[in-house]
C-alpha positions in Angstrom: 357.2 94.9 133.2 358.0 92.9 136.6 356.1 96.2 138.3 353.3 96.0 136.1 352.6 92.0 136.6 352.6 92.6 140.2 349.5 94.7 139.8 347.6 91.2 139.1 349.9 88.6 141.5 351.7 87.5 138.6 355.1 86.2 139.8 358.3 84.8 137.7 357.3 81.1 138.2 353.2 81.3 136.5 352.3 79.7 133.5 351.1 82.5 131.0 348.8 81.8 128.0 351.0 83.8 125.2 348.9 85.0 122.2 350.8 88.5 121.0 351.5 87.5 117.3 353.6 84.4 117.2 353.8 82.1 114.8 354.1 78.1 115.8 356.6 76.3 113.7 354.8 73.5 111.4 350.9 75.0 112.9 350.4 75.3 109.2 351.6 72.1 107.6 348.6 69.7 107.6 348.7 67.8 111.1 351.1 70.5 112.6 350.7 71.0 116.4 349.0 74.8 117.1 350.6 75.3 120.3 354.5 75.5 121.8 355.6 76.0 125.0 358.4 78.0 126.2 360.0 76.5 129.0 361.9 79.7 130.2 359.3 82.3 130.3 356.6 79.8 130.9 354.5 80.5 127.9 351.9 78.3 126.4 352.1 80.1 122.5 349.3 79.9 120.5 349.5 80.2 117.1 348.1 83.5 116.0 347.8 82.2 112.3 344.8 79.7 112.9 342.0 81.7 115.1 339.4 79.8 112.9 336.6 78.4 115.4 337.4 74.6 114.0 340.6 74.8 115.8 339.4 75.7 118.6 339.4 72.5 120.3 343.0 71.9 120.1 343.4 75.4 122.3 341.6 74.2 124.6 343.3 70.7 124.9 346.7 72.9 125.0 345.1 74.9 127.8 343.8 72.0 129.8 347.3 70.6 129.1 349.1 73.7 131.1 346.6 75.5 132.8 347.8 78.7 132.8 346.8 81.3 135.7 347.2 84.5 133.4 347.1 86.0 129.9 349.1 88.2 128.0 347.5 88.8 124.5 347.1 91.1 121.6 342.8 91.7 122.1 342.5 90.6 118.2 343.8 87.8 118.9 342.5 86.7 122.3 338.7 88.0 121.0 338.3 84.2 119.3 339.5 82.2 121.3 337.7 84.3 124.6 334.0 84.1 122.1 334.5 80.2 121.7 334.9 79.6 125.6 331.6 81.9 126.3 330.0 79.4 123.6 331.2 76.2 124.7 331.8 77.3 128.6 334.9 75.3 130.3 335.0 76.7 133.7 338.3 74.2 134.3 340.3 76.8 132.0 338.4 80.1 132.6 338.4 79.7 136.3 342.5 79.6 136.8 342.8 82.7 135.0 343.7 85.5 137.6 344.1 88.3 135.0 344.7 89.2 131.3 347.3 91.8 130.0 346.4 93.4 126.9 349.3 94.4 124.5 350.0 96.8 121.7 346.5 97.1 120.0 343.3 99.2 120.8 341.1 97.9 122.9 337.3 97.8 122.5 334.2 98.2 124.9 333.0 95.2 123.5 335.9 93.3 124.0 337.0 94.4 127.3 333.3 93.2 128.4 333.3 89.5 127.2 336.6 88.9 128.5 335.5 90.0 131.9 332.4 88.2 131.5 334.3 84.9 130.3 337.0 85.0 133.0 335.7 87.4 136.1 339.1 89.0 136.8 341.3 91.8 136.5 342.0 92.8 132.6 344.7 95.4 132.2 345.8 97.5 129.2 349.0 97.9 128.4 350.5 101.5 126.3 354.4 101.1 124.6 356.5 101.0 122.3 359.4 99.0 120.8 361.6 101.9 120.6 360.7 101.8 124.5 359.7 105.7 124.4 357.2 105.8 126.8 355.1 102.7 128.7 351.8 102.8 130.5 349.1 100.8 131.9 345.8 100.5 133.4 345.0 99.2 137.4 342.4 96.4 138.1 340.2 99.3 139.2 341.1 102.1 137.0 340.9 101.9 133.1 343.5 105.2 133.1 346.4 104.8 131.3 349.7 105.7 133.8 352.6 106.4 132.2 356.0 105.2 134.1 357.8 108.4 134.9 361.2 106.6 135.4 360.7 105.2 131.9 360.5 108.0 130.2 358.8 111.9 130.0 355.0 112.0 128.0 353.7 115.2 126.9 350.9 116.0 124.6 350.7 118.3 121.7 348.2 119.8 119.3 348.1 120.1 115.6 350.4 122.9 115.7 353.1 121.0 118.3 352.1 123.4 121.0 351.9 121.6 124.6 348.5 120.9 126.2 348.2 120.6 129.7 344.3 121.1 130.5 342.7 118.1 131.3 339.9 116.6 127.9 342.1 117.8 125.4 342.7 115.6 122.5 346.3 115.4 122.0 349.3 113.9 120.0 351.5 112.4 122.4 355.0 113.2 122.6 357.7 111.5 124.5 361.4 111.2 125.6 363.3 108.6 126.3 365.1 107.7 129.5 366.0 103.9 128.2 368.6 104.6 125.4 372.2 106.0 126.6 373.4 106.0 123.3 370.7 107.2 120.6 367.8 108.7 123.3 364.5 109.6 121.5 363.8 112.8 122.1 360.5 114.5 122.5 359.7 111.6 119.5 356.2 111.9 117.8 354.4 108.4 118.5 351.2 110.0 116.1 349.0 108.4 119.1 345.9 110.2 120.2 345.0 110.9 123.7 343.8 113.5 126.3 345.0 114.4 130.2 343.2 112.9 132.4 341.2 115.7 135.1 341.6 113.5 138.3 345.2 112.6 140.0 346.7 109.6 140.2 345.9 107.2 143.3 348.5 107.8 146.2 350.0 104.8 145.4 350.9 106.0 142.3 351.7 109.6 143.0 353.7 111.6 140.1 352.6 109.5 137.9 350.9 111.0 134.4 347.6 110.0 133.8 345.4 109.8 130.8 341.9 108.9 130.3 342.3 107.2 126.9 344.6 106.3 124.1 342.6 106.5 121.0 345.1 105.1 118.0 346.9 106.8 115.5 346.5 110.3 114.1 346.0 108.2 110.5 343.5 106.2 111.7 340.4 108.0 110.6 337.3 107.5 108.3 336.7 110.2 106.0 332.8 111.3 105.3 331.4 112.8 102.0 331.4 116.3 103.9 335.3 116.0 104.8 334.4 114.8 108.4 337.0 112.9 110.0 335.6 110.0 112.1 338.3 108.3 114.3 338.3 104.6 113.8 337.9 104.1 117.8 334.8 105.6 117.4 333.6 102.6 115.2 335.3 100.1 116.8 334.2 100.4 120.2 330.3 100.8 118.8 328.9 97.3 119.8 327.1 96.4 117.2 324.8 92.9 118.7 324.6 91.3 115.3 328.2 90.9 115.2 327.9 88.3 118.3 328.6 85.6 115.4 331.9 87.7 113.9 335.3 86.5 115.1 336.9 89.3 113.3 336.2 92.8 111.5 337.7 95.3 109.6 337.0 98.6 107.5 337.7 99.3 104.4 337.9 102.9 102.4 339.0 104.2 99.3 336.4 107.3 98.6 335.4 109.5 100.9 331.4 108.6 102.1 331.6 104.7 100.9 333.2 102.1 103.8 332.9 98.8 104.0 333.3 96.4 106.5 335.0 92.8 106.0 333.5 90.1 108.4 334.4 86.5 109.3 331.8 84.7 110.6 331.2 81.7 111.6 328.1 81.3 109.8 326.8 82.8 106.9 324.9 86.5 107.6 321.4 86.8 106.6 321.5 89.6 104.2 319.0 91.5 106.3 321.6 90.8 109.1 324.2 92.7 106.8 321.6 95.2 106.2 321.5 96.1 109.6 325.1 96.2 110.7 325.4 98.4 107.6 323.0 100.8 108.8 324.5 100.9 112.6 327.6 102.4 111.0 325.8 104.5 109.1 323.9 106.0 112.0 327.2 105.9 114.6 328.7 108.1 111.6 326.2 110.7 111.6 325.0 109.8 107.9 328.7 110.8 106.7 329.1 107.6 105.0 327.2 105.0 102.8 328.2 101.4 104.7 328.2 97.7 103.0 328.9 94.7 104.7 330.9 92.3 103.4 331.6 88.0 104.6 335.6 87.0 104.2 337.3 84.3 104.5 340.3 85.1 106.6 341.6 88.8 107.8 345.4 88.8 107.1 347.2 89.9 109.8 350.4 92.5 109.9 354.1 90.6 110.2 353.9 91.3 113.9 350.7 89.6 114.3 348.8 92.7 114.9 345.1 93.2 113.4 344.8 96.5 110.9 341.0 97.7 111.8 340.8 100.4 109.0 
């Protein structure tokens, strides 16, 4: 971890803005404080339970309060927070950050864009797991995925467990541990999707795996009326511009060719506005699947704090 804050300057004594699923003691009592710090790891926790836009001012009173230089964040839960500070600009917080770390979630196009936008810096992807199989990240140059080879051994398989090795292959990965003397996991099944990457590894990482993407889990898939399967990444990372007023989205399926999509907006959407969203996903799916559109309240959220897209 120490090797991969490096790649952005990030040394033991910053301040780090912490939003990876915490909860804040009291944040939901009426009055409770949104915000902790931890005086040891230097992290200013937001609570991950309250990413409504009318908190959003008491954020950014923590953040003026600690001015952190860097972010480590799951990208659901940054995305509200990083779309209030491009609508109510506050170059006194946006302009310390040196770079963001992005944990444990898929990352999306549309995503990735506004919080370069919002905070011009470095924004690396992070690839692991807490059985600590396998770990890889991104550079501030290169959006590859490199995978650790002292941490452990990543291979990828197809449907029939048989090892690919040509580069564009969509792949199960596999790994094995080299963290765990005592019960090692051993060419373990993480179910994530991804392919080789065709070019090497810079020299300064040399011997280091490379992939080109890490697309989600094998379950993660819409199913169309024809028996198409349509990986949720697919529909994620589509970029939809009448979402700019959605803090948070998910699908929905039960029958093959019918999906719906959950939104929290911060206003109300024009049903022609739904209409039209609705028919984006239709087209992105190739007509596999009738789409409705559908305002929320609130998005729950796993006990980890992570965000279930599909």
């Amino acid at each position: 971890m120490e090797d991969l804050h490096a790649r952005l300057g990030h040394s033991e004594g910053d301040v780090v803005l912490a939003l990876r699923g915490r909860s804040v003691p009291g944040a939901a009592e009426p009055g409770g404080r949104l915000w902790m710090y931890e005086t040891i790891k230097r992290q200013l926790i937001l609570s991950s339970d309250q990413l409504l836009s009318r908190w959003m001012p008491e954020y950014v009173e923590a953040l003026r309060k600690w001015r952190p230089g860097f972010i480590q964040a799951f990208p659901s839960a940054l995305y509200p927070l990083v779309r209030w500070l491009a609508e109510s600009p506050a170059p006194d917080i946006t302009d310390r950050i040196r770079g963001v770390m992005l944990y444990s979630e898929n990352v999306y196009d549309y995503q990735m864009r506004l919080f370069r936008q919002v905070f011009d810096c470095p924004v690396l992807k992070h690839y692991g797991h807490s059985e600590r199989v396998l770990m890889a990240a991104s550079l501030p140059d290169d959006e590859r995925y490199f995978f650790w080879p002292q941490y452990g051994h990543a291979e990828l398989v197809d449907s029939n467990g048989q090892t690919i090795t040509e580069p564009g292959v969509m792949g199960e990965i596999v790994g094995t541990s080299f963290d765990n003397r005592v019960m090692p996991f051993i060419r373990y099944r993480t179910g994530d999707l991804a392919m080789w990457s065709a070019e090497p590894p810079p020299s300064s990482l040399a011997g280091y795996p490379v992939m080109d993407r890490i697309e989600g889990r094998l379950q993660e898939f819409v199913v169309c009326h024809d028996g198409r399967l349509v990986s949720i990444c697919t529909l994620g990372a589509a970029h939809f511009e009448e979402l700019a007023q959605v803090s948070a989205i998910q699908y929905e399926q039960s029958v093959p060719g019918k999906l719906t999509l959950k939104v929290v907006a911060s206003s109300r959407l024009a049903e022609v506005t739904k209409r039209r969203i609705a028919t984006a996903i239709e087209n992105k799916i190739q007509g596999g699947c009738v789409a409705d559109v559908v305002e929320v309240d609130d998005i729950p959220r796993t006990r980890l704090g992570k965000h279930v897209i599909l």
